[in-house]
mmCIF file as gemmi writes it, N, C-alpha and C atoms, coordinates in Angstrom:
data_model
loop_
_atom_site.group_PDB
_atom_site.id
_atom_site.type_symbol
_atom_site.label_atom_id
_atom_site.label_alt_id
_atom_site.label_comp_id
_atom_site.label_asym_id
_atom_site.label_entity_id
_atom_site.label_seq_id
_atom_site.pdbx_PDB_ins_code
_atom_site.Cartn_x
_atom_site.Cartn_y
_atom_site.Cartn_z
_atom_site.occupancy
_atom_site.B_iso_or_equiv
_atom_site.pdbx_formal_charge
_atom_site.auth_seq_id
_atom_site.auth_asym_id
_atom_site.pdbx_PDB_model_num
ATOM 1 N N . UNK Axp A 1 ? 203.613 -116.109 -133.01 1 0 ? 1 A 1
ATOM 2 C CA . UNK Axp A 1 ? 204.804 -115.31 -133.153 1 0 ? 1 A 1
ATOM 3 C C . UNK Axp A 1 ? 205.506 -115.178 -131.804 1 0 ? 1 A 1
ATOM 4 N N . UNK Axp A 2 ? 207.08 -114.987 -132.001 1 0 ? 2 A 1
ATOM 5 C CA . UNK Axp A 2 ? 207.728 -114.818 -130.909 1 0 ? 2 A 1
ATOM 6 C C . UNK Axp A 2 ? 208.011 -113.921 -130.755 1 0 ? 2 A 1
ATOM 7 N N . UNK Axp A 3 ? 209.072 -113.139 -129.702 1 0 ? 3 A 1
ATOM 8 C CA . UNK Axp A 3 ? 209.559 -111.565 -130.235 1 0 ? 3 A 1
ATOM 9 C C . UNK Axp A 3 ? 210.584 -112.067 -129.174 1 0 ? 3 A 1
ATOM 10 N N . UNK Axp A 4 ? 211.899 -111.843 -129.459 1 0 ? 4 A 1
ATOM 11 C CA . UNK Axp A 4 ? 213.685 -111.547 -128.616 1 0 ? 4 A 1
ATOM 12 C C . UNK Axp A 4 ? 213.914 -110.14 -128.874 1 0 ? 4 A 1
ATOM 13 N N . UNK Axp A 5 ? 214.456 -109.627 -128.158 1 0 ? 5 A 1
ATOM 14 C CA . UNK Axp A 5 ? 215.135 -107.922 -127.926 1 0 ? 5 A 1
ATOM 15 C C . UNK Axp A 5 ? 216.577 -108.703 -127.906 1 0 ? 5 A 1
ATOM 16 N N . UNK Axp A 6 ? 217.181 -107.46 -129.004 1 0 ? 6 A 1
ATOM 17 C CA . UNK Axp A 6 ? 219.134 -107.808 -129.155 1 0 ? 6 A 1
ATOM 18 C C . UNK Axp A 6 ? 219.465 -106.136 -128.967 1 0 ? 6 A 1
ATOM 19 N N . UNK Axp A 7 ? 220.295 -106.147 -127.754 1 0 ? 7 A 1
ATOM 20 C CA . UNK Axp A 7 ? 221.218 -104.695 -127.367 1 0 ? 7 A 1
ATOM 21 C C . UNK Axp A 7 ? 222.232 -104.624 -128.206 1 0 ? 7 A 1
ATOM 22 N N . UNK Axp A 8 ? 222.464 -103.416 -128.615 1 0 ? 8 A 1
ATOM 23 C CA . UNK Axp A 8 ? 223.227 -103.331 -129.629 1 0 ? 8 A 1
ATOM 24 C C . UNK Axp A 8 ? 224.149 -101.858 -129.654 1 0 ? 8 A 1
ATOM 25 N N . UNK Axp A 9 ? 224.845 -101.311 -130.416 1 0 ? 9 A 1
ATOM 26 C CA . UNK Axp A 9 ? 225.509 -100.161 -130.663 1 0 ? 9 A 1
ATOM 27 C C . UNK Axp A 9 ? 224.327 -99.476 -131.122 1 0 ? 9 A 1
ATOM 28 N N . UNK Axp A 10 ? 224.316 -99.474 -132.391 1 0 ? 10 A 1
ATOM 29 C CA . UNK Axp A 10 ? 223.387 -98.795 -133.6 1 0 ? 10 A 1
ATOM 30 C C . UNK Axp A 10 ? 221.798 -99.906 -134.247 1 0 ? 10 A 1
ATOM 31 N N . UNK Axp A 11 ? 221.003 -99.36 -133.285 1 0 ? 11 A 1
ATOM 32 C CA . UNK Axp A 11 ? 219.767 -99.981 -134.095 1 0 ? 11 A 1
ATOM 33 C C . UNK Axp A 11 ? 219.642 -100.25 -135.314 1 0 ? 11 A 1
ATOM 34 N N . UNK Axp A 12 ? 219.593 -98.79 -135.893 1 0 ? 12 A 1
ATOM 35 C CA . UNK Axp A 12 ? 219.267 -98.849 -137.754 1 0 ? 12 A 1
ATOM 36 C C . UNK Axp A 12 ? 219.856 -100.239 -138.351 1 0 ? 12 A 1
ATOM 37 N N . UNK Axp A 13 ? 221.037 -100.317 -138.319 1 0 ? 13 A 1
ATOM 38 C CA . UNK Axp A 13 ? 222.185 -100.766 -138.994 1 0 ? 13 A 1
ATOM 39 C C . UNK Axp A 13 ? 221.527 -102.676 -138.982 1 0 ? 13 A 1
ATOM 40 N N . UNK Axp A 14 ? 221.739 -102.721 -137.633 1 0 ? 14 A 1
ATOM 41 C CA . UNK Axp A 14 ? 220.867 -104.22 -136.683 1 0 ? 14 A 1
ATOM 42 C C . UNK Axp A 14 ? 219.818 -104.707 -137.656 1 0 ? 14 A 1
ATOM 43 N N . UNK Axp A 15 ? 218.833 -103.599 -137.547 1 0 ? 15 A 1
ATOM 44 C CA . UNK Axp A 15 ? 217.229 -103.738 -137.664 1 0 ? 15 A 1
ATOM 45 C C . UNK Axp A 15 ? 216.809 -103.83 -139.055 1 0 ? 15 A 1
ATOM 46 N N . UNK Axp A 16 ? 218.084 -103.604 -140.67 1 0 ? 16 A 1
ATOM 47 C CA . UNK Axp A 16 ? 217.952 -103.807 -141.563 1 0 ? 16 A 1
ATOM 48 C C . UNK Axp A 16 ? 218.598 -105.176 -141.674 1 0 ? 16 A 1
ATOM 49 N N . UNK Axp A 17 ? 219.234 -105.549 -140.887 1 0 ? 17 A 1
ATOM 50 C CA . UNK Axp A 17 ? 219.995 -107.279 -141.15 1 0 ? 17 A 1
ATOM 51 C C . UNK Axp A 17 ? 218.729 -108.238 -140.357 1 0 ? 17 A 1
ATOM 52 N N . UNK Axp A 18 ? 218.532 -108.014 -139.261 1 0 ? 18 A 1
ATOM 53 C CA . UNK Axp A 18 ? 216.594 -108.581 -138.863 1 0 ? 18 A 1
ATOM 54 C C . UNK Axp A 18 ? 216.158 -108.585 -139.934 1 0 ? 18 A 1
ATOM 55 N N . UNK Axp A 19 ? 215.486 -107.154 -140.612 1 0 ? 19 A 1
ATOM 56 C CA . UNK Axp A 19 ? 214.391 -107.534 -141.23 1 0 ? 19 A 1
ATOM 57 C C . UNK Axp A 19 ? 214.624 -108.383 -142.8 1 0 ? 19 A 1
ATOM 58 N N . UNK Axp A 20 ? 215.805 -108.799 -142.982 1 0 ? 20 A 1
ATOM 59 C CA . UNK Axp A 20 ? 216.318 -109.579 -143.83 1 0 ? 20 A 1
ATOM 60 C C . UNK Axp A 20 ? 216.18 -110.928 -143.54 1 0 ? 20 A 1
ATOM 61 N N . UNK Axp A 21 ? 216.502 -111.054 -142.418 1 0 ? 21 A 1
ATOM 62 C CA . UNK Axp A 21 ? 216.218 -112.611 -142.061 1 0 ? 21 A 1
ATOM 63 C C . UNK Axp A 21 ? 215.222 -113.479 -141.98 1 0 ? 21 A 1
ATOM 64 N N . UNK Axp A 22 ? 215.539 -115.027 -142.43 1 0 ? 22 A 1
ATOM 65 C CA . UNK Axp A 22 ? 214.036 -115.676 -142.604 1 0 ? 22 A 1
ATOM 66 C C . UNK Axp A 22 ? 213.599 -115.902 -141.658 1 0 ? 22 A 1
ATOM 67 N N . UNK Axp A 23 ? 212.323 -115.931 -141.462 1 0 ? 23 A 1
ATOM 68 C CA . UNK Axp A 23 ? 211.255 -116.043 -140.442 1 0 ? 23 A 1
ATOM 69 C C . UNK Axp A 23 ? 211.275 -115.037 -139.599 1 0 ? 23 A 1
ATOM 70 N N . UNK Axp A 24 ? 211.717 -114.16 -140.096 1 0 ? 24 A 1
ATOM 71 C CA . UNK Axp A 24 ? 211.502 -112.299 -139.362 1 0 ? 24 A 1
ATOM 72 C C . UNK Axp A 24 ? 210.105 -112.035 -139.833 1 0 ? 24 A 1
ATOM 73 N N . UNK Axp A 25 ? 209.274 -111.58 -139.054 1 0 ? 25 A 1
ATOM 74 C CA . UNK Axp A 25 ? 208.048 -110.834 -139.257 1 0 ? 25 A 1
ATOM 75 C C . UNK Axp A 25 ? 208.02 -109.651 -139.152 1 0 ? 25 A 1
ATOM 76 N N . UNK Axp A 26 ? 208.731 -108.903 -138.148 1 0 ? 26 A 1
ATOM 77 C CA . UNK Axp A 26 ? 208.498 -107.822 -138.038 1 0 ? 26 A 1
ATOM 78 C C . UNK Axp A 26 ? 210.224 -106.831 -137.202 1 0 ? 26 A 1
ATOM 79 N N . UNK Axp A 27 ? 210.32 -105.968 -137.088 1 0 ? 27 A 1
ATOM 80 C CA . UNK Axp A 27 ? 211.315 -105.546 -135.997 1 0 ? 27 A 1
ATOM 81 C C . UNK Axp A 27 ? 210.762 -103.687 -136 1 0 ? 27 A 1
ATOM 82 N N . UNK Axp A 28 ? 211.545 -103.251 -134.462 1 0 ? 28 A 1
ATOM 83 C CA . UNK Axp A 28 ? 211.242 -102.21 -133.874 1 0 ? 28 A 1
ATOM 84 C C . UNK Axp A 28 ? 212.173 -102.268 -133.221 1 0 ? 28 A 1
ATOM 85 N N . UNK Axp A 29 ? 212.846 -100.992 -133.473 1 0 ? 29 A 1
ATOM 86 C CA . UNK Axp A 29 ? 213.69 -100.404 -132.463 1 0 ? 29 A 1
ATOM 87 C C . UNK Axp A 29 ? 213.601 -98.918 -131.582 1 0 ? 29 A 1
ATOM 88 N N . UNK Axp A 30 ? 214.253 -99.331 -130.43 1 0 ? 30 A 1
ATOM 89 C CA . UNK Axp A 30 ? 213.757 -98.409 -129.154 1 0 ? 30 A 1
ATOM 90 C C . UNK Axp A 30 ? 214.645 -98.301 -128.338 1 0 ? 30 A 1
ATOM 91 N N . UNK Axp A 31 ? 215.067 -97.721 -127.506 1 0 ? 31 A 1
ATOM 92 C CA . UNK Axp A 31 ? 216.114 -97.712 -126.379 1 0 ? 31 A 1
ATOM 93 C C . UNK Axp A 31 ? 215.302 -98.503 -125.124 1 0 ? 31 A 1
ATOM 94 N N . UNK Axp A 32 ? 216.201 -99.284 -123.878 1 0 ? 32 A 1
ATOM 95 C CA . UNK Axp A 32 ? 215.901 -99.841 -122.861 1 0 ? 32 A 1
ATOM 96 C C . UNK Axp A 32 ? 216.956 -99.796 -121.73 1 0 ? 32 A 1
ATOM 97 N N . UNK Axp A 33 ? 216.208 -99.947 -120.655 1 0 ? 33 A 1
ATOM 98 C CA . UNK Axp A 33 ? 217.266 -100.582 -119.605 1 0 ? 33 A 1
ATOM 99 C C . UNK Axp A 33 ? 217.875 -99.493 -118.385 1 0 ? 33 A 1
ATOM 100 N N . UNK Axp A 34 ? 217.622 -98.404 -119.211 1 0 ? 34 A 1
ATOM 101 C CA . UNK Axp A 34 ? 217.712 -96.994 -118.528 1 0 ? 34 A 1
ATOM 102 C C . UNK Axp A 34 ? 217.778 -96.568 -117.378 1 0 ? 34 A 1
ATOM 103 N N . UNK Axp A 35 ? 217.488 -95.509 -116.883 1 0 ? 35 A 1
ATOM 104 C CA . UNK Axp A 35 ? 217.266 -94.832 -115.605 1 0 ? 35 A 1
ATOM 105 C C . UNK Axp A 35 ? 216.13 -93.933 -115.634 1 0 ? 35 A 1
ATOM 106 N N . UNK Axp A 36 ? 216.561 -93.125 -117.188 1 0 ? 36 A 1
ATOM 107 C CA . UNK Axp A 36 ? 215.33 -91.727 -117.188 1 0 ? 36 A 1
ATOM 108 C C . UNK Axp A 36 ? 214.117 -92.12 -118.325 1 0 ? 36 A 1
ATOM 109 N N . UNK Axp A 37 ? 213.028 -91.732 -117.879 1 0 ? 37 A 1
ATOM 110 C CA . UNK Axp A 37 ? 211.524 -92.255 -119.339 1 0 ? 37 A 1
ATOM 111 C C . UNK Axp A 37 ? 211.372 -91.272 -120.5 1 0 ? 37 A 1
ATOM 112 N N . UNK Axp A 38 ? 212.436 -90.14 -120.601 1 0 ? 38 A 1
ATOM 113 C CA . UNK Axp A 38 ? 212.436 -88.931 -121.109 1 0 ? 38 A 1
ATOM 114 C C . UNK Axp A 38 ? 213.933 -88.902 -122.322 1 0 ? 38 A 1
ATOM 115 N N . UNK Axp A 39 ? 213.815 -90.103 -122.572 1 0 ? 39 A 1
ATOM 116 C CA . UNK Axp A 39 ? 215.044 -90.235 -123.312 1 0 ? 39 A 1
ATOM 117 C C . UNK Axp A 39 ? 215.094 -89.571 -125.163 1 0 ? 39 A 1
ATOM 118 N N . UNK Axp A 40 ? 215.92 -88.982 -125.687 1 0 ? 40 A 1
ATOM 119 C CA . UNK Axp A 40 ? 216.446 -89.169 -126.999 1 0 ? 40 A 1
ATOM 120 C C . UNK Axp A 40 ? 217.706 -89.737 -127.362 1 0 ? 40 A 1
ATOM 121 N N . UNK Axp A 41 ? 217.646 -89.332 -128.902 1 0 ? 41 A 1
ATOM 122 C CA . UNK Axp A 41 ? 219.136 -89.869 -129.155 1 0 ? 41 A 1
ATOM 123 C C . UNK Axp A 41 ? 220.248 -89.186 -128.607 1 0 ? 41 A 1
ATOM 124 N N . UNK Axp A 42 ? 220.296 -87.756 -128.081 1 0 ? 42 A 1
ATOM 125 C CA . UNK Axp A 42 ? 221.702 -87.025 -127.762 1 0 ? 42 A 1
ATOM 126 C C . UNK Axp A 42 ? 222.246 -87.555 -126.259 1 0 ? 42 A 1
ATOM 127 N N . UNK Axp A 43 ? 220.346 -87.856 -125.346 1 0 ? 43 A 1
ATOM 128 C CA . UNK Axp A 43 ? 221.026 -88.436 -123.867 1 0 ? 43 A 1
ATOM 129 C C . UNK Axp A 43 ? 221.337 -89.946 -124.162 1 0 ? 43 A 1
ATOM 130 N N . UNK Axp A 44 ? 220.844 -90.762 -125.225 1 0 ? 44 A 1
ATOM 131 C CA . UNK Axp A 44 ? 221.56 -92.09 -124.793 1 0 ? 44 A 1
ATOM 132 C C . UNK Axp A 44 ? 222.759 -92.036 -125.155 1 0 ? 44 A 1
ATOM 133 N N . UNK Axp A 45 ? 223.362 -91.376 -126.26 1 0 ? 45 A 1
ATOM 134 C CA . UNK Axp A 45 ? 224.652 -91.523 -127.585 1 0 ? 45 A 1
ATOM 135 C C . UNK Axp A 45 ? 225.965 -90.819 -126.257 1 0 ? 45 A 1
ATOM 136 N N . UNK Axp A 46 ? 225.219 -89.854 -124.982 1 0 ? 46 A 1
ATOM 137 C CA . UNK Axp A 46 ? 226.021 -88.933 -124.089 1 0 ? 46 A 1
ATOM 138 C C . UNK Axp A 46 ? 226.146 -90.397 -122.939 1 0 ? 46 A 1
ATOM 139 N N . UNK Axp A 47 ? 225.33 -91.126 -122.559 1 0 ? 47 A 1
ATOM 140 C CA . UNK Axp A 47 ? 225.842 -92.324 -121.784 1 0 ? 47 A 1
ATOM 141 C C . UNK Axp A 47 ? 225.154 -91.131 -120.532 1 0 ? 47 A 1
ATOM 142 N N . UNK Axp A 48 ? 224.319 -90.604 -120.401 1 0 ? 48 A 1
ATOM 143 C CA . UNK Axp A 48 ? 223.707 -90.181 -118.896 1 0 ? 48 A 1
ATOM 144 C C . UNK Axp A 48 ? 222.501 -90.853 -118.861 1 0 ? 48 A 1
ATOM 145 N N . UNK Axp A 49 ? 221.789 -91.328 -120.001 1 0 ? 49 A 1
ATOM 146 C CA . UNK Axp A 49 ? 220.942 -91.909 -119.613 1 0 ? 49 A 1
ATOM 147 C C . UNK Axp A 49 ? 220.956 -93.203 -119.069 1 0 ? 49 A 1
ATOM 148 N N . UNK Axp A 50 ? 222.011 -94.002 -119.44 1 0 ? 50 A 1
ATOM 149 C CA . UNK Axp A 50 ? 222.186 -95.391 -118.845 1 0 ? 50 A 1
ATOM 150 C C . UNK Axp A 50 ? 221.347 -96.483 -119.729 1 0 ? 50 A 1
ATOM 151 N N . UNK Axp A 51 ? 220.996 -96.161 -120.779 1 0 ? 51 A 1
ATOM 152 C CA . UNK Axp A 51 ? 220.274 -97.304 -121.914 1 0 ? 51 A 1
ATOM 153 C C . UNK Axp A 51 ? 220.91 -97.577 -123.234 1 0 ? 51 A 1
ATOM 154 N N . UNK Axp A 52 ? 220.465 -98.682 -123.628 1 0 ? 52 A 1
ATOM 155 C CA . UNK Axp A 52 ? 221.093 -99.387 -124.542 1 0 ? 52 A 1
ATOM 156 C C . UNK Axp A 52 ? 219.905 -99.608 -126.006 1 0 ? 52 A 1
ATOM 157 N N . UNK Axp A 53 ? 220.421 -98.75 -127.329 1 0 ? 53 A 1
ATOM 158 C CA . UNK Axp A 53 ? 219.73 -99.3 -128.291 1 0 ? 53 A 1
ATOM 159 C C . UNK Axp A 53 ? 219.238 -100.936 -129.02 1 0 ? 53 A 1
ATOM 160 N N . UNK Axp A 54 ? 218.583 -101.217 -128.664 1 0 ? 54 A 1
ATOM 161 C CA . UNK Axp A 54 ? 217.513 -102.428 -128.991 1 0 ? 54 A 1
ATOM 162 C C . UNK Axp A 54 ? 216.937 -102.511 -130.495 1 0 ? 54 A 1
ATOM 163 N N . UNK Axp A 55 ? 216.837 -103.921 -130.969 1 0 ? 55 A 1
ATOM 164 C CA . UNK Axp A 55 ? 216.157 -103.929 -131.995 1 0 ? 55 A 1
ATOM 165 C C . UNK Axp A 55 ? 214.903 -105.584 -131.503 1 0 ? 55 A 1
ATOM 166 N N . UNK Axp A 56 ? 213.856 -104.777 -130.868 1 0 ? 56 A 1
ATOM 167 C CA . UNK Axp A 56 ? 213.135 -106.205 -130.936 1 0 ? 56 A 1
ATOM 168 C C . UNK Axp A 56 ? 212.558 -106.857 -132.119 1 0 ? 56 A 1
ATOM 169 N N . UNK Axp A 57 ? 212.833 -107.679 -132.534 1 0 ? 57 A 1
ATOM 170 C CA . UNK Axp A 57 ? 212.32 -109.156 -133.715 1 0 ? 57 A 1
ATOM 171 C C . UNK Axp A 57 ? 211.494 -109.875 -133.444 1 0 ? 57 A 1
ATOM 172 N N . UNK Axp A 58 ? 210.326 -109.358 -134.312 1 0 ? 58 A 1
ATOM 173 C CA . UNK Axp A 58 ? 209.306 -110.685 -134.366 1 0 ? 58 A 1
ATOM 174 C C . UNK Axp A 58 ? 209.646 -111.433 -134.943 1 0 ? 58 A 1
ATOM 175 N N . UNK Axp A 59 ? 209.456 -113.238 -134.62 1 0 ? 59 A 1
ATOM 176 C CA . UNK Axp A 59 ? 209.706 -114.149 -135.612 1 0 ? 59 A 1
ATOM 177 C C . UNK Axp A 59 ? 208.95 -115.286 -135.36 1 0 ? 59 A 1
ATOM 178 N N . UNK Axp A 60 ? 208.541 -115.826 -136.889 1 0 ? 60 A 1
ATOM 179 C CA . UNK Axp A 60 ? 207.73 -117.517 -136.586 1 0 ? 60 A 1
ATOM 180 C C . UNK Axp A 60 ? 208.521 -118.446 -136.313 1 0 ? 60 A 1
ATOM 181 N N . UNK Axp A 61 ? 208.382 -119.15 -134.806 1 0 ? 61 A 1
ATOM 182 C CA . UNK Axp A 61 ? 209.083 -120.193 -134.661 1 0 ? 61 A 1
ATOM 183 C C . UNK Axp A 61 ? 209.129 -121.62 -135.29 1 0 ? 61 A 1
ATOM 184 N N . UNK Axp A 62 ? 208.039 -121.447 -136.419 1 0 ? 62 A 1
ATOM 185 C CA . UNK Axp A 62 ? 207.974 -123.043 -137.536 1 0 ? 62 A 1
ATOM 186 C C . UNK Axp A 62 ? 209.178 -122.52 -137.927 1 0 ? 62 A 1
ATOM 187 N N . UNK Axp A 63 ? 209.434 -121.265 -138.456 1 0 ? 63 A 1
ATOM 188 C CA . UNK Axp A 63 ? 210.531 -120.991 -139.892 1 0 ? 63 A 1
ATOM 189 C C . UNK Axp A 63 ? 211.959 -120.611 -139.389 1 0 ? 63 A 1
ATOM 190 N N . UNK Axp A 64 ? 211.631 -120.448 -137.948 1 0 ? 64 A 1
ATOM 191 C CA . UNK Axp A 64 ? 213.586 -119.79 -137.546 1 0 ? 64 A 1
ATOM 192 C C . UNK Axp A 64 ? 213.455 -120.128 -135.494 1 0 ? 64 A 1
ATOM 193 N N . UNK Axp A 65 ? 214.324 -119.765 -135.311 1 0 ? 65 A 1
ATOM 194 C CA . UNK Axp A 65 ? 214.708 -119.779 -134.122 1 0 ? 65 A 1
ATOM 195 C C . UNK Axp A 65 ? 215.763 -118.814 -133.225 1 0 ? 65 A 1
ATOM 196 N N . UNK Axp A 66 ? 215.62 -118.937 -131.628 1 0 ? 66 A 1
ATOM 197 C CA . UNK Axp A 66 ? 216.549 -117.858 -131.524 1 0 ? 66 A 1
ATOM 198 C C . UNK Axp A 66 ? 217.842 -118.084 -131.679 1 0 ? 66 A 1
ATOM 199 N N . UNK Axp A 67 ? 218.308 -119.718 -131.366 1 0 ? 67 A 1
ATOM 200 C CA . UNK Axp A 67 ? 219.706 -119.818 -131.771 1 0 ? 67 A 1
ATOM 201 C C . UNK Axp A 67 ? 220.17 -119.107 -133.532 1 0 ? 67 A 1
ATOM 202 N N . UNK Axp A 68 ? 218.886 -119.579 -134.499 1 0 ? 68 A 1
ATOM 203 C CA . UNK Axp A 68 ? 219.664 -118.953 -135.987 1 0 ? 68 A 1
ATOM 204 C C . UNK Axp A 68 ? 219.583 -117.236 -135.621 1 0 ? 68 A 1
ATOM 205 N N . UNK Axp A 69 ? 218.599 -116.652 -134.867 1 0 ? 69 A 1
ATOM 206 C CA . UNK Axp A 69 ? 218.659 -114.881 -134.404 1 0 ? 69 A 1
ATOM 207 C C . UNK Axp A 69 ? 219.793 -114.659 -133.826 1 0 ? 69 A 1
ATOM 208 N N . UNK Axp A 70 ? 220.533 -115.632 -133.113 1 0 ? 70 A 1
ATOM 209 C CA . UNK Axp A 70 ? 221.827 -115.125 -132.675 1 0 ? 70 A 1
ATOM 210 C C . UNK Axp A 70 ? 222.997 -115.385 -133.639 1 0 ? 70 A 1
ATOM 211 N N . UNK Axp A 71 ? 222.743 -116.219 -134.178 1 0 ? 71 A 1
ATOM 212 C CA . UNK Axp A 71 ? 223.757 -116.038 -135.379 1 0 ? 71 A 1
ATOM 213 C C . UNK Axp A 71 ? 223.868 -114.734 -136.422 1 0 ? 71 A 1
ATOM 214 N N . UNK Axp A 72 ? 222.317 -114.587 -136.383 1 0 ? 72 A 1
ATOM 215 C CA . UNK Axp A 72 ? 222.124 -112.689 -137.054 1 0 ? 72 A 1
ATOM 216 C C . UNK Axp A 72 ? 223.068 -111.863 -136.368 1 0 ? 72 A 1
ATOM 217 N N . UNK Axp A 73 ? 222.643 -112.217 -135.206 1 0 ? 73 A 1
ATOM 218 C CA . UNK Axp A 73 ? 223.306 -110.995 -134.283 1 0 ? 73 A 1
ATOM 219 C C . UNK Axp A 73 ? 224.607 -110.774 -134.065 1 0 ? 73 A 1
């Protein structure tokens, strides 16, 4: 298995079109990239924390690739 992280606006939204896709195994979303380790949703959505919602994708590289994951994206 592989795993790519895609920055995004809105995880949720992302992370149900991932887990639709073929050769998706798995996805998790999390915030990254930050400044502070103490993050929620009100400091990232306020822009003081300095991070960006993520949806990382597991995927089998027999069945997909990251060029077709960026076409998800």
């Amino acid at each position: 298995m592989v795993k790519a992280t895609f920055g995004m606006g809105c995880f949720w939204a992302a992370q149900d079109v991932f887990d639709r896709a073929p050769g998706v195994t798995a996805t998790e979303v999390g915030y990254a990239n930050g400044q502070r380790d103490d993050v929620d949703e009100a400091t990232v959505f306020s822009g003081a924390a300095g991070h960006a919602e993520v949806v990382v994708v597991t995927f089998d590289p027999e069945q997909t690739d990251y060029a077709a994951l960026l076409e998800v994206f």
